[in-house]
FIBA-781785 format. One line per 2 residues: number of its first residue (from 1); for each residue x, y, z of C-alpha. Coordinates in steps of 0.02 Angstrom, whole numbers, plus 50000, padded with zeros to 5 digits. Example, Ala and Ser with C-alpha at 12.3 -4.5 7.8 and 13.67 -1.06 7.14 Angstrom:
1	50615/49775/50390 | 50684/49947/50357
# end
This chain:
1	49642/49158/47894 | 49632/49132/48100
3	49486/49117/48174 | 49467/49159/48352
5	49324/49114/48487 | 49297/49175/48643
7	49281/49113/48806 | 49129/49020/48842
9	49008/49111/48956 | 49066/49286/48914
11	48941/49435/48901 | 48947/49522/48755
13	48868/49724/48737 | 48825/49680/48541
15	48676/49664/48456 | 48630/49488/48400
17	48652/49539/48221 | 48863/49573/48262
19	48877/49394/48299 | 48931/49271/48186
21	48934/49078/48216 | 48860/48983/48403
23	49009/49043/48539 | 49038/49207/48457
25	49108/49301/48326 | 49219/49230/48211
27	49346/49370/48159 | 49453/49384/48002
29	49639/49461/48055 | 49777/49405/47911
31	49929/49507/47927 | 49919/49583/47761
33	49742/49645/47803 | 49799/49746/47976
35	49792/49930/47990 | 49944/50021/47965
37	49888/50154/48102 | 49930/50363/48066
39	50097/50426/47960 | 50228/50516/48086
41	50160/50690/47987 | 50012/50638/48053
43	50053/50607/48233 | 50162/50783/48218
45	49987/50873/48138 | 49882/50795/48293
47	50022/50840/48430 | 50047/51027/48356
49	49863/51032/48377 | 49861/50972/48541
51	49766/50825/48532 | 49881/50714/48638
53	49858/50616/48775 | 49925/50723/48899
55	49863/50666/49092 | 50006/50685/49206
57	50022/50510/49266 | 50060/50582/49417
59	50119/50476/49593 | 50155/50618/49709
61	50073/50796/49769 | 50132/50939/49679
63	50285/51053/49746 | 50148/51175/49804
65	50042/51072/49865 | 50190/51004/49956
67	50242/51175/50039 | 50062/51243/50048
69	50006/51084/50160 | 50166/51079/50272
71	50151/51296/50309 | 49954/51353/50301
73	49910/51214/50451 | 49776/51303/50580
75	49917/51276/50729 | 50058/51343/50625
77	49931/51495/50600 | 49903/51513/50769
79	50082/51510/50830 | 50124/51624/50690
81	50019/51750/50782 | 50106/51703/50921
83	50260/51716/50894 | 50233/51912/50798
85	50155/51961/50966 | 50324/51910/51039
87	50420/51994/50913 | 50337/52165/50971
89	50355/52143/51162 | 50515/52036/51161
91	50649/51997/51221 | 50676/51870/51067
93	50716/51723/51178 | 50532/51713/51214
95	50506/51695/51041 | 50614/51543/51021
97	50477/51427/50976 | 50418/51517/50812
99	50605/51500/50745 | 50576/51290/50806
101	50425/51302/50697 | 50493/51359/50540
103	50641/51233/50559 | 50507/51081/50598
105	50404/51145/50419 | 50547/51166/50329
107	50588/51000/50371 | 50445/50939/50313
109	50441/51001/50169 | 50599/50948/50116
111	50567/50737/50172 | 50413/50770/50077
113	50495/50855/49921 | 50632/50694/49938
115	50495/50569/49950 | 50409/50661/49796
117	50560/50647/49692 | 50561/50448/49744
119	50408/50408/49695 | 50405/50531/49530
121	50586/50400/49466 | 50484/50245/49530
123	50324/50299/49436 | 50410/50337/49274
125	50489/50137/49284 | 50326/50082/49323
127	50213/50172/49200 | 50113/50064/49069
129	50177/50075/48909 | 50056/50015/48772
131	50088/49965/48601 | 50052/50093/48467
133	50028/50051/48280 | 50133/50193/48161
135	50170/50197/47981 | 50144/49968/47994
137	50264/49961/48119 | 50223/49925/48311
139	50312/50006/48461 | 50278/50049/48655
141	50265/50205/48700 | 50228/50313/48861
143	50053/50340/48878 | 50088/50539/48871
145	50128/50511/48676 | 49953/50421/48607
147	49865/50549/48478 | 49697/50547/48454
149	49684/50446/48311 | 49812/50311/48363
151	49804/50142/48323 | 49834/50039/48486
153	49875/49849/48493 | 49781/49750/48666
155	49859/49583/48718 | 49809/49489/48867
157	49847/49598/49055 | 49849/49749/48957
159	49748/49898/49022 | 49666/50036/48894
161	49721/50182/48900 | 49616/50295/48820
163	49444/50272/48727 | 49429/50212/48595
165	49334/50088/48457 | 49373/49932/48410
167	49487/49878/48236 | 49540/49714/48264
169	49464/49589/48373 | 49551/49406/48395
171	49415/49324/48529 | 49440/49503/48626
173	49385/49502/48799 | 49376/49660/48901
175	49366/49650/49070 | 49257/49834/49114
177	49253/49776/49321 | 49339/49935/49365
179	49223/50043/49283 | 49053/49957/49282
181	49077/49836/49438 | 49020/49673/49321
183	49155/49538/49341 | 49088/49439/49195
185	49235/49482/49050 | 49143/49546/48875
187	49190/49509/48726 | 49236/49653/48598
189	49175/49664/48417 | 49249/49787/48287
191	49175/49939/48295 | 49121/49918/48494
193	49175/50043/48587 | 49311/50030/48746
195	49343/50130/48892 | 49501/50173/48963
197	49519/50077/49138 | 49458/49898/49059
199	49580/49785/49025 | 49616/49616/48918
201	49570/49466/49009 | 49581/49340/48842
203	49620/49360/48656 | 49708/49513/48575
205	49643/49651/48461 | 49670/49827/48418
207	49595/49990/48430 | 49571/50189/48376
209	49608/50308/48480 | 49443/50405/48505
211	49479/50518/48663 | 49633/50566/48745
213	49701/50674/48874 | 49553/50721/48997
215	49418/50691/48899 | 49451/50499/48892
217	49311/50409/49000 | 49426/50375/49162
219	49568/50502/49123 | 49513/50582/49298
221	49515/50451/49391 | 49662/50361/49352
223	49755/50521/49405 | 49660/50538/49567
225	49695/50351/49607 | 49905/50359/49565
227	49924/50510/49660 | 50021/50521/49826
229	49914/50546/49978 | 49888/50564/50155
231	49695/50545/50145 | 49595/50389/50194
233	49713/50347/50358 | 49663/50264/50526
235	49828/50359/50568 | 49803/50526/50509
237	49617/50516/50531 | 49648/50466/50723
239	49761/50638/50747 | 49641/50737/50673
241	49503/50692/50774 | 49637/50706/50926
243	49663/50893/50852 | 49479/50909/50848
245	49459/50875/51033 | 49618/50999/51055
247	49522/51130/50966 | 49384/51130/51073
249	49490/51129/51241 | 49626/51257/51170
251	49475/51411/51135 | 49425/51431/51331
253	49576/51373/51399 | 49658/51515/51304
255	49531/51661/51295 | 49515/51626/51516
257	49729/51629/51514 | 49733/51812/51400
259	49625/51875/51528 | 49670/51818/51671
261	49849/51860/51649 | 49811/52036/51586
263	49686/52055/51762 | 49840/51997/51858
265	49993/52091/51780 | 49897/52240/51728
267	50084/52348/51799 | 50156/52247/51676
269	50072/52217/51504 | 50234/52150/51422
271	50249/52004/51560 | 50048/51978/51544
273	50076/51942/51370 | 50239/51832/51362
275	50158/51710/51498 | 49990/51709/51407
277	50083/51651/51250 | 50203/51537/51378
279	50006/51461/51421 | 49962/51445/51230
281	50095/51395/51147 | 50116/51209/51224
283	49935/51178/51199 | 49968/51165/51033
285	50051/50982/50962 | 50116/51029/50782
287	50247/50918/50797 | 50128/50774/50785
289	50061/50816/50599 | 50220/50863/50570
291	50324/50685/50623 | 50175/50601/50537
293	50218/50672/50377 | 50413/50648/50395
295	50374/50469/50452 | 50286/50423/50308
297	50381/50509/50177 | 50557/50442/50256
299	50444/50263/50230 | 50427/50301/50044
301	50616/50358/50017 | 50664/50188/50115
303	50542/50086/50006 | 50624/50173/49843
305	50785/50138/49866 | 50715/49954/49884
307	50631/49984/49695 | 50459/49979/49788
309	50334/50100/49731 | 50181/50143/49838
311	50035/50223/49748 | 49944/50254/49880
313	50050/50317/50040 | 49927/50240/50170
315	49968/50076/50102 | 50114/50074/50199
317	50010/50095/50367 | 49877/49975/50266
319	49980/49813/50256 | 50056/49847/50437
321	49893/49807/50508 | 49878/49672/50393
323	49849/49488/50474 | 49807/49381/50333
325	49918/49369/50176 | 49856/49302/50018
327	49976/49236/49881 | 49945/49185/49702
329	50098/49067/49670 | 50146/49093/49508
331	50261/49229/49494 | 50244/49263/49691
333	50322/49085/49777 | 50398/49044/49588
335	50471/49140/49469 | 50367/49174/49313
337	50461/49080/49194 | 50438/48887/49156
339	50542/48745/49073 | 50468/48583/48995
341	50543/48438/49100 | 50449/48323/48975
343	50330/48264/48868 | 50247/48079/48895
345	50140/48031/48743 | 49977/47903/48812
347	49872/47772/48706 | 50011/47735/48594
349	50019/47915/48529 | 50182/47951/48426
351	50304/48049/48525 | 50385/48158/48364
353	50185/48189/48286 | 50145/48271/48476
355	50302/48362/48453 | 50244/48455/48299
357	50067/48463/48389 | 50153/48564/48528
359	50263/48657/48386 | 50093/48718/48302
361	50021/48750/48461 | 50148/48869/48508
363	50156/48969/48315 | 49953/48990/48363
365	49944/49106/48490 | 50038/49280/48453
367	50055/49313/48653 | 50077/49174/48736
369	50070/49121/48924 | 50225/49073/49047
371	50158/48888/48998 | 50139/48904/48835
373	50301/49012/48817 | 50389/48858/48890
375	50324/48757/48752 | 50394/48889/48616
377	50546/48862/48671 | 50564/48677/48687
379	50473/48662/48525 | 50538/48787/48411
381	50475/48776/48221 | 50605/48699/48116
383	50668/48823/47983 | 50636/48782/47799
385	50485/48647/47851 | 50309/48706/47810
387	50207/48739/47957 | 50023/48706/48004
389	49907/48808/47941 | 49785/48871/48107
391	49605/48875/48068 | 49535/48926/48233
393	49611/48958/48400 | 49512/48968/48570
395	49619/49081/48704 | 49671/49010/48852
397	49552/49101/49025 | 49589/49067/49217
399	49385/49034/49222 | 49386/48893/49075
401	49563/48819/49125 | 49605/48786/48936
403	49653/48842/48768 | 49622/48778/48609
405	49668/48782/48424 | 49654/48715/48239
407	49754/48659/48111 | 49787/48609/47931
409	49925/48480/47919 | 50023/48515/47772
411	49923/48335/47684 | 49757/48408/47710
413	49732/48308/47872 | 49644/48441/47988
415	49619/48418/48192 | 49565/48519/48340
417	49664/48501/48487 | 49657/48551/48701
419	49801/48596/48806 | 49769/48620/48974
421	49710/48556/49174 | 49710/48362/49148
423	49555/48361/49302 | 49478/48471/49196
425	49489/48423/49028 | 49463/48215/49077
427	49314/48154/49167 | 49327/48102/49354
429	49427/47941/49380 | 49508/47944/49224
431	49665/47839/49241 | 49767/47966/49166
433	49741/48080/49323 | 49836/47949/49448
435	49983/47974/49346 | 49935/48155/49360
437	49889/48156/49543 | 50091/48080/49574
439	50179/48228/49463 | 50077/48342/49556
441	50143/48280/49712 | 50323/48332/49663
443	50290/48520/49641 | 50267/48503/49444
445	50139/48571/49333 | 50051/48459/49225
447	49957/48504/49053 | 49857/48374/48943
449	49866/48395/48761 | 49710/48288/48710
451	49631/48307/48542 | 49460/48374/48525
453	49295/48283/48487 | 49205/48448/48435
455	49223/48611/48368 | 49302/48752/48460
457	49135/48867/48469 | 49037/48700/48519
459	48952/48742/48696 | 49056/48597/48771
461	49232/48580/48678 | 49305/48486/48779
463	49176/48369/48817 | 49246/48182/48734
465	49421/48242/48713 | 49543/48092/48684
467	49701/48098/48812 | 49873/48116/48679
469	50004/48169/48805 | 50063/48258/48966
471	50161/48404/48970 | 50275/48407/49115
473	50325/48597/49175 | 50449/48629/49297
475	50413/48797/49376 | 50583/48912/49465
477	50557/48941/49666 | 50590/49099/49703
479	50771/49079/49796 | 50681/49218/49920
481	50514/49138/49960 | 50550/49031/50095
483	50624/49171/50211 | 50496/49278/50166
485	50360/49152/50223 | 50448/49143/50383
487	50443/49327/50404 | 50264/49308/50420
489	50256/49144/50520 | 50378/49241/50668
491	50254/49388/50626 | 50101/49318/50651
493	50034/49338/50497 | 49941/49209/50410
495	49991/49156/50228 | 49890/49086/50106
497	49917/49005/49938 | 49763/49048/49809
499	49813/48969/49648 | 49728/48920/49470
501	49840/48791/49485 | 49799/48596/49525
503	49787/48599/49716 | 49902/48459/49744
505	50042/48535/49633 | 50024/48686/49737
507	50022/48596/49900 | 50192/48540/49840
509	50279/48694/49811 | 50221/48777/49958
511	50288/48623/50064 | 50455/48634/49986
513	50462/48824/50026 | 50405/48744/50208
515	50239/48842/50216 | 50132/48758/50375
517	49972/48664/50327 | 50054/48643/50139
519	50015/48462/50163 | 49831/48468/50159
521	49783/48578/49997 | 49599/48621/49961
523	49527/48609/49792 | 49420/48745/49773
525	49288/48676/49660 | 49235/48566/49826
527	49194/48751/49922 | 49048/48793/49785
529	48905/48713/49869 | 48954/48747/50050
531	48842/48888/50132 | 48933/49052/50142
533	48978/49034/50343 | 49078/48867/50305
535	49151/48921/50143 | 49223/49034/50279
537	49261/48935/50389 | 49348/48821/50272
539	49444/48983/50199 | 49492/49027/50346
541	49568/48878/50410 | 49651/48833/50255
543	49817/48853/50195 | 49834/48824/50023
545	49700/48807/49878 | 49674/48760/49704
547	49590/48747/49545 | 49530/48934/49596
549	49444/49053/49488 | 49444/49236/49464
551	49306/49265/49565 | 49316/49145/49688
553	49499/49231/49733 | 49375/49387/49737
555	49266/49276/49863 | 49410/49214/49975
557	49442/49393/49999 | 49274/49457/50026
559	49253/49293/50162 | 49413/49332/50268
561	49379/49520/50259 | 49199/49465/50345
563	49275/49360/50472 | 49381/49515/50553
565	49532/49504/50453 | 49651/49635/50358
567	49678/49541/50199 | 49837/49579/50080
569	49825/49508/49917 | 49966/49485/49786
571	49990/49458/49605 | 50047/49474/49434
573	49910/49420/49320 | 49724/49485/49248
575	49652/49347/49362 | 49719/49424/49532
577	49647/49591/49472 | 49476/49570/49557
579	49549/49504/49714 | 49694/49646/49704
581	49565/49774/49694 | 49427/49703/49853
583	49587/49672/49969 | 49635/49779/50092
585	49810/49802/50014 | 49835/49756/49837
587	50038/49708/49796 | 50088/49684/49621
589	50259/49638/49547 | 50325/49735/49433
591	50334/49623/49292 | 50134/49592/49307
593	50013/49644/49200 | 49966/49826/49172
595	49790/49785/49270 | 49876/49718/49419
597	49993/49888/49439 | 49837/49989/49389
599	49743/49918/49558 | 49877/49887/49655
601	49923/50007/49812 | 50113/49947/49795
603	50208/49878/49662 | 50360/49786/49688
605	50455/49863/49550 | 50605/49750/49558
607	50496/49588/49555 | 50569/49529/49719
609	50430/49428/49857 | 50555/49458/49991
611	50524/49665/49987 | 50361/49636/50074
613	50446/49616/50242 | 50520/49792/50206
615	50359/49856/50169 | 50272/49783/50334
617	50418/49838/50424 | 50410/50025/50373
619	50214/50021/50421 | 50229/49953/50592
621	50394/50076/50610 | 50273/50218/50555
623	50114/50188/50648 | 50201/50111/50829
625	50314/50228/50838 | 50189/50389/50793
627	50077/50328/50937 | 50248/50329/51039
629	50268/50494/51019 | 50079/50563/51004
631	50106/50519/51196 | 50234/50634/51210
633	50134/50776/51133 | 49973/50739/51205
635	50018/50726/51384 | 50120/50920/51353
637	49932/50975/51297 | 49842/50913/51431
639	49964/50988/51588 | 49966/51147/51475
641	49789/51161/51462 | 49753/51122/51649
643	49896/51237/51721 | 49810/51360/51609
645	49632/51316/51695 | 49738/51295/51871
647	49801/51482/51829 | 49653/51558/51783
649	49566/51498/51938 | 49687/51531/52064
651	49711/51714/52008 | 49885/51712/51990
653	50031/51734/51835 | 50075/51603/51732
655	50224/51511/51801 | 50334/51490/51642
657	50387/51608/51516 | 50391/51538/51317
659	50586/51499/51319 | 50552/51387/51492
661	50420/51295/51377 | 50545/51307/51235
663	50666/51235/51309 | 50568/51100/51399
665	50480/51057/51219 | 50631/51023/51142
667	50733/50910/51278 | 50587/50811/51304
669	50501/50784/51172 | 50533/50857/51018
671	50723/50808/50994 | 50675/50628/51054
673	50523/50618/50950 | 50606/50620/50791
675	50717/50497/50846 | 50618/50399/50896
677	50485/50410/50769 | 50598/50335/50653
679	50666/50194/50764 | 50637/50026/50695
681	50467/49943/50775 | 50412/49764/50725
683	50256/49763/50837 | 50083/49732/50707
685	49975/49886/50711 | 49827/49878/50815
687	49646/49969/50794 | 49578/50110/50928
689	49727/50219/50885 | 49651/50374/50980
691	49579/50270/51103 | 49723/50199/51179
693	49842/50355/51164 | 49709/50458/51260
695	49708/50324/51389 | 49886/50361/51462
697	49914/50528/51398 | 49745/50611/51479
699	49805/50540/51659 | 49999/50573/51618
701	49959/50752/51579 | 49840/50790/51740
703	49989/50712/51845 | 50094/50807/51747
705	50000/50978/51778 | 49931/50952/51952
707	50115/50909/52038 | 50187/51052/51911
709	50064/51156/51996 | 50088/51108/52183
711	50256/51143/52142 | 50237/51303/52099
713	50114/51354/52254 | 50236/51293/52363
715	50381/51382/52289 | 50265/51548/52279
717	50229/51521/52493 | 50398/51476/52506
719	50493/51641/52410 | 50425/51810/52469
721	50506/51993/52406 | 50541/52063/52251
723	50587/51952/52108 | 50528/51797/52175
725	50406/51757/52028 | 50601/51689/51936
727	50633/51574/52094 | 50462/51505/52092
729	50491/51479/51903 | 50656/51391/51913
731	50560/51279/52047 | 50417/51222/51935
733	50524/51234/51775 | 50607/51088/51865
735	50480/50979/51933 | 50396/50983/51753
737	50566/50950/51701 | 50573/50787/51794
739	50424/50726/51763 | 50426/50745/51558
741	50595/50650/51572 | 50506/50527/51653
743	50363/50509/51528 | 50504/50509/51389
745	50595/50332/51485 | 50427/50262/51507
747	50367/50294/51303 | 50573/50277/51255
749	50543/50072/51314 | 50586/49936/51283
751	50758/49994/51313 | 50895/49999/51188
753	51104/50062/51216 | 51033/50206/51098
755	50854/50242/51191 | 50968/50242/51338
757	51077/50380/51280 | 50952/50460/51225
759	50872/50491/51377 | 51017/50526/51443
761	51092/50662/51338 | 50916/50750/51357
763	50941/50771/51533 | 51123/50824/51519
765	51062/50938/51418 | 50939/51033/51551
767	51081/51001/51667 | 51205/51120/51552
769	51072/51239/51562 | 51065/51256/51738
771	51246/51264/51806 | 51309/51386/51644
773	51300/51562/51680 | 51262/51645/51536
775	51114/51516/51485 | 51037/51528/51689
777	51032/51713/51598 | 50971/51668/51439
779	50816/51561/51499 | 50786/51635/51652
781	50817/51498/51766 | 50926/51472/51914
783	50868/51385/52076 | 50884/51466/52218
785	50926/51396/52389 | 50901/51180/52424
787	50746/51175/52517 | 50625/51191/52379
789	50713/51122/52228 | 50741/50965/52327
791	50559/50980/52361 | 50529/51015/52198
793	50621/50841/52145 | 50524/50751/52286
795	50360/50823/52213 | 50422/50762/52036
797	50464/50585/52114 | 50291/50540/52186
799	50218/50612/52002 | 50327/50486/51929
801	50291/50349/52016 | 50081/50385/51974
803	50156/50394/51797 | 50223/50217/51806
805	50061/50161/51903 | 49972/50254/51733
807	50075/50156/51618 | 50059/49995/51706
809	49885/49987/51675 | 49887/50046/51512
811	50011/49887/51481 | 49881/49771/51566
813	49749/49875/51448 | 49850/49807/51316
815	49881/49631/51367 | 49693/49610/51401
817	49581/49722/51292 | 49393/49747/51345
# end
């Protein structure tokens, strides 16, 4: 018979007449007494009859959801109409730009579709996959395949499921923070109930399968929470307030154009209508929702092929803006396993009797730690010798720092024994701790097997302990820690170490991985009576801490997040869960617990600390290089909408026709913006998204249009007769031309061999244009005489130049914020 007790200070949702002995209930779980669970003629009955667990556990939108978000968009509607209303009056050349929409959403749709199919593989890898009781026999299986009914096994990290009510319950604690918001972990009872999106924190148990599928208690939310979205973006949410303001300036701008260019060319109802669409169309940036999309799903394809899975797509934009990372060491700086580098007995203590200590400590617990585990293995039990017989076991928690267990020696001798934090488990100045203090020093991890003074469930265990031996762990660096710590350092990002672990032990393996301010660890038992404001403080200038709890990880979090900071927290284990979920950007490794993935925005599927830098990478590539080109479109919205005004005031046509537009859309910004939306970019992401691409493209565009314009009115005094409307055309065609190039090479910097010939192939392009025949015919456009398309490039020259100016002092904006 084991008995198990639960962690002290746990809450508990029984009544006082479920609880057995002071500490909690002792509960009876012999092998020969466990549930068998259902018969596989059961299971078949229940699936015929549908009663299966059957929530999608789904990571990406659906295929329609896919192709209805990339076609019904409001602009796409609007150009649509457009471009039918071209189809009728022709010629089709003026309809160019619908057939440049359909090719930019069918684009779309297939990065997204990629991206989908990325993240479905990924999710599948990733997906829980609990432990199921059948016919006495114990298996994982995909979540999809629990029947109501189902007998599931819990261990510690493991997240329920579905509903259910509990069978078995070995010192079963639940932590219920996700659904309830209480931190404290409760302890489970047989028949308590337990809700699907708790989770283990300590002991083990089992459970019945109440309800399944969507009736389960947070079925619905779990799928809401691992599906792939564009919602809840400083991104996305900055465009569509920029789309907002469009809105409102598109509605006049183009209801004034339609009639004013009707009033003007009422001979000519055909040419009204082509250069009231020519004033329409440009207003209108669907390229920007639609690079925004590519960006980020080209980001998730990138991150896949790296085995990292993002649950939630913003994360990628999330942990670009990131400043402050926070680490848990074990299995983030080292790797998760552990060896025993040995075992020194103290007061005399027999060095073969603490060996079969540590061997009966190790048969005690069924799921056993990465410290624990490393004692398995260096203390195996000897086949064919009779083992210790374990009366009571106490589960090893993050909060308590120790686990504990009883045994019957095969004489009859019985003894309670501790294994766990030496500062914890001995009293303050303890000599035992210097010895302690100097192994700590060197990076290793130190346990103290003492041997207990009182029972398990007494209120203070470990109070009087007597000191038997040290356990000396060696834990694995991570071979790509150190670089990846660097990464930050050049990136200036902060890293910090928040560990369980002894403080100085940490301190030590952060040094060796050559993490700054290593040398000067913080305990974090020291921080509990500081006012909030130091604690901080103290946080905040730290580097590495110790001796941490649970929900003083939570704390750290909650303190940087209050001092201005993006925080990014990783982990692997049920005590990082709280922190994971309060951080701006939760990171778990694959190999952590099923609570860590289930809160986590991205899980490193392949275990590896050195894919963050990929990750940051991809969300700085995303977001700097989306406000790159939102520059681009913006400043083609503004000229458009005040030629438009310029147009409607002056009383005369429209100067361009939709293929000049066409033409001048796709040379100068929307071939170059996919390029260069997915051009590396390692600058950190900074706040005020709309704010600061307003503040160069508002005074690029009005350059833009009002030298566009004087172009025009000069070309229209300068070209008199019949068919001079094309000349005048040609003219301003080219001084908007110039100037767009020149708003490409100032958004196209810093300069690159590529950016370079970029720019450069653009305007070879226009230049093709205008000395080949049959295209001068094709998009109207051939200059006539020198007088005014030189003037025309002078115009464009002095516009550039106030463009620079612009620029300039939207680069000091930059340097020196208000």
């Amino acid at each position: 018979m084991t008995h198990r007790i639960p962690a002290e200070g746990a809450s508990s949702d029984v009544a006082p007449s479920d609880v057995g002995p002071p500490g909690g209930a002792l509960t009876t779980t012999a092998a020969d007494s466990r549930a068998s669970g259902l018969t596989g003629a059961e299971v078949a009955e229940r699936t015929a009859r549908g009663e299966v667990n059957d929530v999608p556990v789904r990571s990406s939108r659906s295929t329609a959801d896919i192709v209805r978000t990339n076609v019904f968009t409001r602009f796409n509607a609007i150009v649509g109409i457009l471009f039918l209303i071209i189809l009728v009056v022709g010629p089709i050349q003026d309809g160019l730009f619908g057939f440049v929409i359909i090719a930019n959403t069918g684009i779309g749709i297939i990065q997204e579709l990629r991206a989908k199919k990325t993240l479905d593989n990924l999710a599948v890898i990733g997906e829980a996959r609990p432990t199921v009781r059948r016919d006495g026999r114990s298996a994982q299986l995909p979540t999809g395949e629990i029947v109501l009914g189902d007998l599931v096994e819990l261990s510690p990290g493991e997240k329920c499921v579905v509903d259910g009510e509990v069978i078995e319950a070995d010192s079963l604690e639940v932590d219920e923070s996700l659904l309830t918001g209480e931190a404290d972990p409760v302890v489970k009872q047989p028949g308590d109930k337990i809700m699907s999106g708790s989770f283990v924190v300590a002991g083990s148990g089992a459970f019945t399968a109440t309800k399944v599928g969507r009736e389960a208690y947070a079925a619905q939310l779990a799928e809401e929470a691992s599906r792939f979205t564009l919602v809840h973006s400083e991104l996305r949410s900055g465009i569509s307030q920029i789309l907002k303001y469009i809105t409102w300036m598109l509605v006049p701008a183009a209801a004034g154009l339609i009639v004013s260019q009707l009033v003007v060319e009422n001979h000519d109802p055909s040419e009204a209508i082509r250069r009231m669409v020519a004033g329409i169309v440009p207003m209108v940036p669907e390229g920007l929702v639609l690079l925004t999309s590519v960006a980020f799903a080209i980001g998730v394809i990138r991150l896949g092929r790296k085995q990292c899975l993002v649950q939630e797509l913003p994360a990628i934009e999330g942990l670009a803006r990131v400043d402050v990372v926070c680490l848990d060491k074990t299995g983030t700086l080292t790797e998760g396993g552990m060896d025993v580098r040995e075992v020194r007995p103290l007061g005399g203590a027999d060095e073969a009797y603490v060996g079969r200590v540590l061997t009966a400590f190790g048969t005690s617990e069924r799921h056993p730690n990465a410290s624990l585990q490393a004692i398995v293995d260096a203390y195996p039990q000897p086949a064919g010798e009779p083992g210790w017989e374990v009366t009571g076991t106490l589960p090893f928690s993050s909060a308590r720092k120790y686990s504990g267990a009883a045994f019957t020696e095969p004489d009859g001798t019985t003894g309670t024994w501790l294994l766990g934090a030496p500062d914890v488990l001995l009293p303050t100045g303890d000599r035992t701790l210097q010895d302690v203090d100097r192994l700590d020093r060197e990076g290793l991890r130190v346990l103290l097997l003492a041997q207990a003074a009182h029972p398990l469930d007494a209120p203070r265990a470990a109070e009087g302990a007597t000191p038997t031996a040290l356990v000396v762990l060696e834990q694995r660096l991570r071979p790509d820690a150190s670089a990846t710590l660097e990464y930050f350092a050049e990136q200036n990002v902060q890293t910090k170490v928040i560990s369980g672990d002894n403080a100085v032990s940490v301190g030590a393996v952060a040094g060796k991985l050559g993490l700054p301010g290593a040398e000067s660890p913080v305990d974090a038992r020291r921080l509990t009576d500081d006012d909030p404001d130091e604690v901080g403080r103290k946080v905040e200038e730290g580097t590495v801490f110790g001796r941490v709890t649970p929900q003083q990880k939570r704390e750290m979090v909650g303190a940087l997040q209050a001092r201005g900071h993006n925080v990014a927290m990783t982990g692997d284990g049920v005590n990082d869960v709280l922190a994971l979920k309060d951080a701006d950007i939760g990171v778990s490794m694959g190999s952590g617990s099923d609570a860590t993935k289930a809160v986590a925005q991205i899980v490193l599927l392949n275990n590896s600390f050195s894919t963050l830098p990929s990750v940051v990478g991809e969300g700085r590539r995303v977001i700097g290089n989306i406000e790159r080109v939102a520059n681009l479109f913006l400043t083609k919205t503004v000229y458009s909408v005040l030629l438009a005004l310029l147009v409607i005031c002056w009383q005369i046509p429209y100067p361009f026709l939709p293929r000049h537009l066409t033409l001048l859309s796709g040379l100068t910004i929307g071939i170059p913006a996919f390029f260069l939306a997915l051009a590396p970019n390692r600058e950190r992401a900074k706040p005020h998204f709309v704010r600061r691409v307003m503040r160069y493209a508002v005074p690029s565009g009005l350059i833009a249009g009002t030298a566009t314009f004087c172009s025009y009115l000069l070309a229209r005094h300068h070209y008199t007769g019949p068919g001079s409307l094309d000349a005048e055309t040609s003219a301003a065609t080219l001084t908007l031309f110039l100037i767009a190039m020149w708003v490409l090479a100032i958004v196209a910097r810093p300069y690159t061999w590529w950016r370079i010939g970029l720019v450069l192939t653009m305007a070879a392009g226009f230049m093709v244009v205008l000395v080949t025949p049959w295209l001068q015919e094709f998009f109207k456009l051939k200059l006539v005489g020198t007088t005014m398309p030189w003037g025309a490039v002078g115009i464009a020259v002095v516009a550039s130049a106030l463009l620079e100016l612009a620029w300039r002092s939207k680069w000091v904006a930059r340097k020196f914020p208000d």
